[in-house]
C-alpha positions in Angstrom: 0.0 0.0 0.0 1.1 3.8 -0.4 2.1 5.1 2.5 1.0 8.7 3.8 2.1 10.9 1.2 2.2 15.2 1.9 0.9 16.8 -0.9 3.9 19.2 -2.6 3.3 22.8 -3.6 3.4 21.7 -7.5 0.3 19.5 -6.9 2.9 15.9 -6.7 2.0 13.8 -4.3 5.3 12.3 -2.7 5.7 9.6 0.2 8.5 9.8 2.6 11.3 8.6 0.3 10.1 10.3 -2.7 8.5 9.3 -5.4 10.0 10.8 -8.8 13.5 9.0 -9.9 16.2 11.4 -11.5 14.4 11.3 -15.1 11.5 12.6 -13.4 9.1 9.2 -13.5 6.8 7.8 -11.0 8.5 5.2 -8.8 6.3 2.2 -9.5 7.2 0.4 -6.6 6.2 2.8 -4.4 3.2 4.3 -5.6 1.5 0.8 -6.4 -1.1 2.5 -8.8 -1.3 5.8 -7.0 -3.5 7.9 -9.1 -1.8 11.5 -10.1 -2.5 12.8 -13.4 -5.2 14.6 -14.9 -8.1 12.1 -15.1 -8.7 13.0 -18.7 -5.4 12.4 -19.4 -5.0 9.0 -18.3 -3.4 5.9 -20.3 -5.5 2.9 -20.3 -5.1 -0.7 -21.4 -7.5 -3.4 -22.2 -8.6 -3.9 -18.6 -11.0 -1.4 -17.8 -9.7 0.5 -15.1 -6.4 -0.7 -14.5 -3.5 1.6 -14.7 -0.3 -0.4 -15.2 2.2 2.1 -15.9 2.0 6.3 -15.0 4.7 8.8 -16.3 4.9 12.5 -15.9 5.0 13.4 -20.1 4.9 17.0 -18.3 5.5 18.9 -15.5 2.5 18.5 -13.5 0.2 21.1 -13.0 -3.6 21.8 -11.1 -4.8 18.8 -13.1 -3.8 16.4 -10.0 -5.2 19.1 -8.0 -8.1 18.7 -9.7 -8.1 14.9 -9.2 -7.8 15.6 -5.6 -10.7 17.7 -5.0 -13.0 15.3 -7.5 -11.7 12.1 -5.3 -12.1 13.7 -1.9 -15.4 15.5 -2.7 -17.4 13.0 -4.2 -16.1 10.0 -2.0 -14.7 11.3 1.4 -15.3 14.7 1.7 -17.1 14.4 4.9 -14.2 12.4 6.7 -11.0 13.2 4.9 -8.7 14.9 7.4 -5.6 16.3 7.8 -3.1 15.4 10.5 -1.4 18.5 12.0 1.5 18.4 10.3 -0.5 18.3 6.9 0.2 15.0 6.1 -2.7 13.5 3.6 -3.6 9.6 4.0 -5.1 8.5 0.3 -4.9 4.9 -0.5 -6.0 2.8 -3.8 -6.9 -0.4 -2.0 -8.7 -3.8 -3.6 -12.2 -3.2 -4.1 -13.1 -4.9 -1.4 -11.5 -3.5 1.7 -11.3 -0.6 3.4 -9.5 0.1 6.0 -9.1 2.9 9.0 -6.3 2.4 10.7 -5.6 4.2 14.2 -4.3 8.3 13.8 -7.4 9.4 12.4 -6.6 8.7 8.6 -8.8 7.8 6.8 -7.8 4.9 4.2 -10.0 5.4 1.0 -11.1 2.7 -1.6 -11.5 3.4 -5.7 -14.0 0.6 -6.9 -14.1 -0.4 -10.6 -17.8 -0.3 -11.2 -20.0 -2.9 -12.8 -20.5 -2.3 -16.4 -23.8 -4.4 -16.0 -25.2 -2.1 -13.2 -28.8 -0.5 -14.7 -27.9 3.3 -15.5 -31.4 3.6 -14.1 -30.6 3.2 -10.9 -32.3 6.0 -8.6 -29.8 6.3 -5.9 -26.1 5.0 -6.8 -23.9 5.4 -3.4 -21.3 8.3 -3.5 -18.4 6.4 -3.7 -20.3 4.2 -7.0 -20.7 7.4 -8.7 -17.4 8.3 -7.9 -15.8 5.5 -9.2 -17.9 5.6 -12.2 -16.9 8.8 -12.7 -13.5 8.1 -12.6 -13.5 5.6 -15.0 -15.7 7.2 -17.8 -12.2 10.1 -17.9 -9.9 7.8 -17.5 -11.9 5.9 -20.3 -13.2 2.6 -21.6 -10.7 0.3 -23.8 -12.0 1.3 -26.8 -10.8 4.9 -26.4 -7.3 3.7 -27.1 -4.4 5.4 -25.3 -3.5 8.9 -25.4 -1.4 11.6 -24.4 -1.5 14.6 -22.6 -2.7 17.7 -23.9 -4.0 15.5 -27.0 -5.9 18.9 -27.9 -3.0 20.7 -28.5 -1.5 22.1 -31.9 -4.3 20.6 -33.9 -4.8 22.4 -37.2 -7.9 23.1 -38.9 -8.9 21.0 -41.8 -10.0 24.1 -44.1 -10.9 21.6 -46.5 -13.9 19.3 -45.3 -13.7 20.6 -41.9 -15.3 17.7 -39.2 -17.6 19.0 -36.2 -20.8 18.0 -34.2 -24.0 19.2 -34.4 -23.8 20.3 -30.7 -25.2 17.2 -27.7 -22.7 13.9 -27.2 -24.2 11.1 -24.4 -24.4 12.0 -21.4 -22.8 10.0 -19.1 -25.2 7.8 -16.7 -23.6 8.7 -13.6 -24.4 11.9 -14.5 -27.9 11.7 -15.8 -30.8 9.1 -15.7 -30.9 7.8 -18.7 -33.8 5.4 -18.0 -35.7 8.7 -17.1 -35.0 10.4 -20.1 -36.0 7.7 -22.8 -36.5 9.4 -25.9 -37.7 12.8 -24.1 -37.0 16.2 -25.1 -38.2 18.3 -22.4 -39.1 21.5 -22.7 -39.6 22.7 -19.4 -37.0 21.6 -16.5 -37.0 18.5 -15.2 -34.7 18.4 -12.1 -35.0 15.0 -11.2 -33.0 13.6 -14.3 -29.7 14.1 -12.7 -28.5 11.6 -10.3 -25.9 13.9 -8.7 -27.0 16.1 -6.0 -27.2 20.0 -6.5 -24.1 20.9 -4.1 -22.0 18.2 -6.2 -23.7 19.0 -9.8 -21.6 22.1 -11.4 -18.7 20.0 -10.4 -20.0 16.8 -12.1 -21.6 18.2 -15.3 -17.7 19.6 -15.2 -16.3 16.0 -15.1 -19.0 15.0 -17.9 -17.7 17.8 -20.4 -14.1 16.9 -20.2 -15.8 13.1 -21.4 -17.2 15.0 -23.9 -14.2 17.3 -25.2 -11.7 14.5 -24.7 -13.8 12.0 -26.6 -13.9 15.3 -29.8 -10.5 15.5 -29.8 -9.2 12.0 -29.8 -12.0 10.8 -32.8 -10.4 13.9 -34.4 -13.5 16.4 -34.4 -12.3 20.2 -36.3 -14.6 22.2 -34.2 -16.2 20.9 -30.7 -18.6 21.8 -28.6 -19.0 21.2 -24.7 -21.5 18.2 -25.7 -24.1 20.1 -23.6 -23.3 18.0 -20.7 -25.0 20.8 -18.3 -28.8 20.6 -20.4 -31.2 18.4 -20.3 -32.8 19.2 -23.7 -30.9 21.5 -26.3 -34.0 24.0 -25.4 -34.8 24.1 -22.2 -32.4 25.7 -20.4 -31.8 28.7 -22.0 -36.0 28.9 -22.6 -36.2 28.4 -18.9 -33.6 30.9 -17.9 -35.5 33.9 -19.0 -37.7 36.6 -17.3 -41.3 36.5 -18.2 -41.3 32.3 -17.7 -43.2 30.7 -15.3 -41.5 27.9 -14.5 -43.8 26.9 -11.6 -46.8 26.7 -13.7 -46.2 25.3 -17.4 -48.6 25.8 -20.2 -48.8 22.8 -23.0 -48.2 22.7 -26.9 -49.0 19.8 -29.0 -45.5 18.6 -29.9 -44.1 17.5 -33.7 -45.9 14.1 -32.9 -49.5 15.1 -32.5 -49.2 14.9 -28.9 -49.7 17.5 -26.1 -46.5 17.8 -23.4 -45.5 20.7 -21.3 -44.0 24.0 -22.0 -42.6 26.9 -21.1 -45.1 29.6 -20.0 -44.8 33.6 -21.0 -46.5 35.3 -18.3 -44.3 38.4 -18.9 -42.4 40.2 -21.4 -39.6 38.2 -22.5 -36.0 39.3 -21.6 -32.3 38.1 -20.7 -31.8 38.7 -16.8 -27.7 37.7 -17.7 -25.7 35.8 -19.4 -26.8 31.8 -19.5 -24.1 29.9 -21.6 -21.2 32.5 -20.9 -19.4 29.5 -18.1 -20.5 26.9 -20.8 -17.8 28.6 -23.0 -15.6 29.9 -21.0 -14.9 26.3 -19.4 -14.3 24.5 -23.8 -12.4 27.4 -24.1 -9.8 26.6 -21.1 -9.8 23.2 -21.8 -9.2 23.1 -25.7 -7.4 24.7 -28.1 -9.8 23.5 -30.9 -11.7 25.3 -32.4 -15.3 25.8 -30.5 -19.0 25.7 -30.9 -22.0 26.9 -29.1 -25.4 26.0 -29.6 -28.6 27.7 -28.3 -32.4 27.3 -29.4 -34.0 29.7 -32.2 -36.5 31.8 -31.6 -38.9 30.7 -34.0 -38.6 27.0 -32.4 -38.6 28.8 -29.1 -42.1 30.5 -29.7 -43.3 27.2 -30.9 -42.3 25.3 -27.8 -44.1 27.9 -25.6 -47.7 28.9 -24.4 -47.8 32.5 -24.9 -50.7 34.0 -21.7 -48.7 37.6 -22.4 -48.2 38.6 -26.0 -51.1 36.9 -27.6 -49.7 36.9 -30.8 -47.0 34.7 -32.5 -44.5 36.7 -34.5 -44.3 39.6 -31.3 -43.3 36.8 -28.7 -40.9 35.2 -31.5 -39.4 38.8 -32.0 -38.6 38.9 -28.4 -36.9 35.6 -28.3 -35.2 37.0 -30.8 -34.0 40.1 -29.2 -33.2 37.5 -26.2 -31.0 35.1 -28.1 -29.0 38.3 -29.9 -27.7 39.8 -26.6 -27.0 36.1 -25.5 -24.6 35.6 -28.3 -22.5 38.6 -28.2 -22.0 37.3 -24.8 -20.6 34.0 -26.4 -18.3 35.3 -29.2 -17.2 37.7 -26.5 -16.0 34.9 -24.3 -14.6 33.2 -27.2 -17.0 31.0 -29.3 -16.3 30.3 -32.9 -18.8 29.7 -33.7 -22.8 30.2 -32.8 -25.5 28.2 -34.0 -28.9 28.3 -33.8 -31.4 25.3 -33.3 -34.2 25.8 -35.3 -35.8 22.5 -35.9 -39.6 23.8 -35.8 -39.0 25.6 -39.1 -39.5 22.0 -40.7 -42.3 21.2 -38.5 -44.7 23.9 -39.1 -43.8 25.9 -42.4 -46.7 27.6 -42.6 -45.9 30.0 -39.5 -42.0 29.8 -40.6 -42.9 31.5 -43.7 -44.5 34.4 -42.0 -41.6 35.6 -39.2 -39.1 32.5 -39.1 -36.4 34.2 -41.4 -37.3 37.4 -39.7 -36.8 36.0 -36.1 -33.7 34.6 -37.3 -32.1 37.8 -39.0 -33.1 39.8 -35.6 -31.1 37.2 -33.5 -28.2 37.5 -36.0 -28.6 41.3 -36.0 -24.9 42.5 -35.6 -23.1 39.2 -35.2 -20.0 38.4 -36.7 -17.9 35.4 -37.6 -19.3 32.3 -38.5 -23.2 31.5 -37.5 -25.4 28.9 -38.5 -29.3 27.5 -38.8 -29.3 23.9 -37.7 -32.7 22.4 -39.2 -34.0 18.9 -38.8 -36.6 16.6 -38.4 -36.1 15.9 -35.3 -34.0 13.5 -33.1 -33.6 9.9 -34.3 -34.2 8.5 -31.0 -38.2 10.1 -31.4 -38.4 10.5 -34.9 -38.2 7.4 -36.7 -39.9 7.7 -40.1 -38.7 11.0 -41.7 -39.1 12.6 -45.3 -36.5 13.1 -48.1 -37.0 16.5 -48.4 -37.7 19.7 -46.4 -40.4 21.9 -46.3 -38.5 25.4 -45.4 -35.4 25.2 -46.7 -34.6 27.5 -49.8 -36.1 30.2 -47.4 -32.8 29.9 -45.5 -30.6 31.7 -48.4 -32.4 35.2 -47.4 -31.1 34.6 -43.4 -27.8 36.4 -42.3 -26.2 33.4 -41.6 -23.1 31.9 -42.9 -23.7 28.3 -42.7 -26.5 26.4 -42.9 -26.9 22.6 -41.2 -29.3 19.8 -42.0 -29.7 16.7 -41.4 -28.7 14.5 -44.8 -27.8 10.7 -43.7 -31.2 8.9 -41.8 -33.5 10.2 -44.3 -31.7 9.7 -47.1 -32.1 13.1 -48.5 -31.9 14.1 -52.0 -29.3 15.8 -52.1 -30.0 17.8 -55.1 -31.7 20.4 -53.1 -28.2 21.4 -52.1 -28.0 23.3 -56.0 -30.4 26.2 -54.6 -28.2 27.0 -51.7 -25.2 29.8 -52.3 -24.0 29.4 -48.5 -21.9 27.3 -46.8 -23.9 23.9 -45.9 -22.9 21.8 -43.0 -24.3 18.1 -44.2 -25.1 15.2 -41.9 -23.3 12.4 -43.4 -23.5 10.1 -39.8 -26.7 8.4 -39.4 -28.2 8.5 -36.0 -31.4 6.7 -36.7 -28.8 3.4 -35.7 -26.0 2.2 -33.3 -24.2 0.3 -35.9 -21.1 2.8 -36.5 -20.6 3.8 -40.2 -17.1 2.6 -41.9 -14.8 5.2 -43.2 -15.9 4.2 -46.7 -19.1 4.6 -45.9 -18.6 8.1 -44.8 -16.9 8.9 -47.2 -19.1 7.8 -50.1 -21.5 9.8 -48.4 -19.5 12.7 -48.5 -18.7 12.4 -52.5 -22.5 12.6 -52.9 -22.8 16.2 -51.0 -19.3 17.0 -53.3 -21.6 16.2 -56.4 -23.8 19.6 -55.6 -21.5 21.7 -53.2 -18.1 22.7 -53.7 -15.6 21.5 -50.9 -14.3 24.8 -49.8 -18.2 25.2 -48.9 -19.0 22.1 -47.5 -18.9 20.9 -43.9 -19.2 17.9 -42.4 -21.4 16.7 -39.2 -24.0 14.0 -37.8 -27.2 14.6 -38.5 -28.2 15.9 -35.2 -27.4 15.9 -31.6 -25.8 12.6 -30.3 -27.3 13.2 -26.9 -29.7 9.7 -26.9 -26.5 7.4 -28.4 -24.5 5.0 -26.2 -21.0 7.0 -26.2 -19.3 3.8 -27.7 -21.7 4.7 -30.9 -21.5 8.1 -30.9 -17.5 8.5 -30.3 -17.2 5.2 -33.5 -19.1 7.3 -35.3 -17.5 10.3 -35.0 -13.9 8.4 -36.0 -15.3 7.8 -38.9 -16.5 10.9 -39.8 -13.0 12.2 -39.5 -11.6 8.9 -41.3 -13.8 9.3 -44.1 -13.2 13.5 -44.5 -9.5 12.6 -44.5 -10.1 9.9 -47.0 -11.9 12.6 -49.4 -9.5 15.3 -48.7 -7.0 12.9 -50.2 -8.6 12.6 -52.8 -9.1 16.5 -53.2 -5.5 16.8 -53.1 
């Protein structure tokens, strides 16, 4: 076992006789597994959570800080001490034993959870969600090994450029995934997160480094945070806003035919402050990718909503609008990329979308720079299953102020044709969602050379179809390998 180790200024733990050799690598013998880089950063081998070998590839820095206060806090917060003369007692023991020896410190246990336990279970133990959580950053096998910093000095593919729509799974230490089925809520819904408020930030913080780490390694251009903090790609920023009741929703019928609840406007709609600003500011300290926000139209917005204040559909979309504007010069202020704009109820009801929707979108564009887009689709796999070829608003995009436009291309097997009408940028789903089986590289690709056929490369980008939020992350990170196997297979061909 390790014995009592002091933690150093640099953030190195060290036992009595040291612990670094002259070259600066972990004594093995004497740490006997000791955990102390940044969890994210982790080698693994085929034996899920078995570390056999830990090297220094850098100067250590608050990463193993980090892994201190996400250990202690999650499993021992409460009884963690510190002897007087600041001496730390931290042990990875067997599974099965703990131990508390006589002093006062306290011995602590990592356990390697079950990969059969339900995700649906209501109340996993501290120390199980702990462990869990250690394990998803450290990763599964199939992740592969990496190295630190494996963000770093990664250059833009101008050509074909690969990125996700915005959502990646959601851990289910982190979420109930029972619980959320096929949902897409629209008004909160507190009790899908299986991590109590006073631990929550911190974990939804764990859950995006999954997400970020996971981007980089399948070789993602531009990534997003994998909205590890929402629990629909709506609701939180539709919740945030004065003028909502949140204690009494209203009800819409949804793009099924079938009533749920909604957001309620009881008041004028306005920002009371920023919403995604931390959401950015954390990708941005923890990538040097190139980054992506999301938030939701305000045409979908005003559809997702029973309006008791306005009383009249384009006024309350037009204040989304002004809403969703000052939100994102917030963003690109803090250092997004790139914004996008969810705006899947454009498809769903045309008829209003022809009236205000390009409208509502221009106003929440009004003064923005760099690269925006329009994401449109039919909806997400997981809820939609039978979907059209083509789209009912789409040409209507070309008069919006955006710079890209996304849709959704692979499940439904679009016709890609429609592609000839469109003078902007398109980002193209080429990764089906509508299954778990992961694409090939070939496929992808093929894919790809059938969106070259009626866009030119240097305006083409390349994306699933939709959020990869209701995905098993073994899918969803597969898939996104291939996506940037298969734009690197193309851009050879470019060349």
């Amino acid at each position: 076992m390790l014995a009592p180790a002091e933690l150093l200024d640099d953030g190195v733990l060290a036992d009595e006789d040291g612990v670094l050799d002259e070259d600066g690598v972990l004594d093995e013998d004497g740490l006997d597994g000791a955990l102390l880089e940044p969890l994210a950063a982790l080698p693994v081998d085929g034996d899920v959570g078995v570390l056999d070998e830990l090297e220094l590839l850098e100067p250590p820095d608050a990463g193993a800080l980090e892994l201190l206060s996400l250990f202690m806090s999650t499993v021992a917060e409460p009884e963690v001490e510190l002897e007087p003369d600041g001496v730390l007692g931290v042990v990875v023991a067997p599974a099965d034993e703990e131990d508390e020896p006589e002093g006062g410190v306290v011995f602590e246990t990592v356990r390697s959870p079950s990969r059969s336990q339900p995700v649906s279970n209501p109340a996993p133990s501290a120390r199980d969600t702990a462990a869990a959580r250690i394990e998803s950053l450290m990763g599964p096998p199939w992740l592969g090994y990496h190295e630190l910093q494996q963000g770093s000095g990664h250059l833009l593919n101008e050509i074909l450029p690969t990125t996700v729509v915005g959502s990646y799974p959601q851990p289910g230490w982190l979420i109930d995934r029972a619980k959320l089925g096929a949902k897409v809520p629209r008004v909160r819904e507190p009790d899908l997160w299986r991590i109590a408020p006073p631990l929550l930030e911190e974990a939804q913080n764990d859950a995006t480094l999954i997400a970020i780490r996971d981007m980089e390694r399948a070789g993602i251009d531009i990534i997003t945070d994998g909205e590890m903090r929402r629990e629909s790609y709506s609701n939180r920023f539709a919740t945030a806003l004065e003028g909502i009741d949140i204690d009494n929703p209203g009800s819409t019928i949804n793009r099924s035919g079938q009533p749920i609840p909604v957001p309620r406007v009881a008041g004028a709609i306005r920002r009371r402050g920023a919403v995604e600003v931390p959401d950015v500011t954390f990708l941005r300290r923890n990538t040097s990718r190139r980054i992506k926000i999301t938030l939701p139209g305000p045409f979908t917005m005003a559809q997702q909503a029973q309006d008791d204040y306005y009383k009249d559909e384009e006024a309350l979309a037009m204040a989304f609008a002004a809403a969703v504007n000052e939100e994102i010069r917030d963003l690109k202020a803090a250092g997004a990329d790139v914004v996008q704009i969810d705006e899947p109820w454009l498809q769903a009801r045309p008829e209003r979308a022809v009236k205000y929707g390009v409208k509502a979108i221009n106003r929440a564009l009004q003064g923005i720079g760099g690269t925006t887009i329009v994401h449109l689709c039919f909806g997400y796999a997981a809820a939609v299953k039978d979907k059209p070829t083509g789209y009912s608003f789409l040409p209507q995009l070309e008069a919006t102020t955006a710079s890209q436009i996304s849709i959704e291309a692979a499940q439904p097997r679009l016709d890609l044709s429609v592609l000839k009408n469109l003078s902007k940028t398109v980002m193209v789903g080429v990764i089906d969602l509508g299954t778990s089986a992961v694409e090939t590289p070939q496929q992808v690709a093929e894919r790809i050379r059938a969106a070259l056929k009626h866009v030119p490369a240097e305006r083409l980008v390349l994306a699933p179809d939709c959020g990869m939020k209701y995905l098993t992350r073994e899918a969803a990170f597969g898939k996104l390998k291939s996506l940037a196997e298969g734009a690197a297979v193309v851009r050879k061909e470019l060349a």
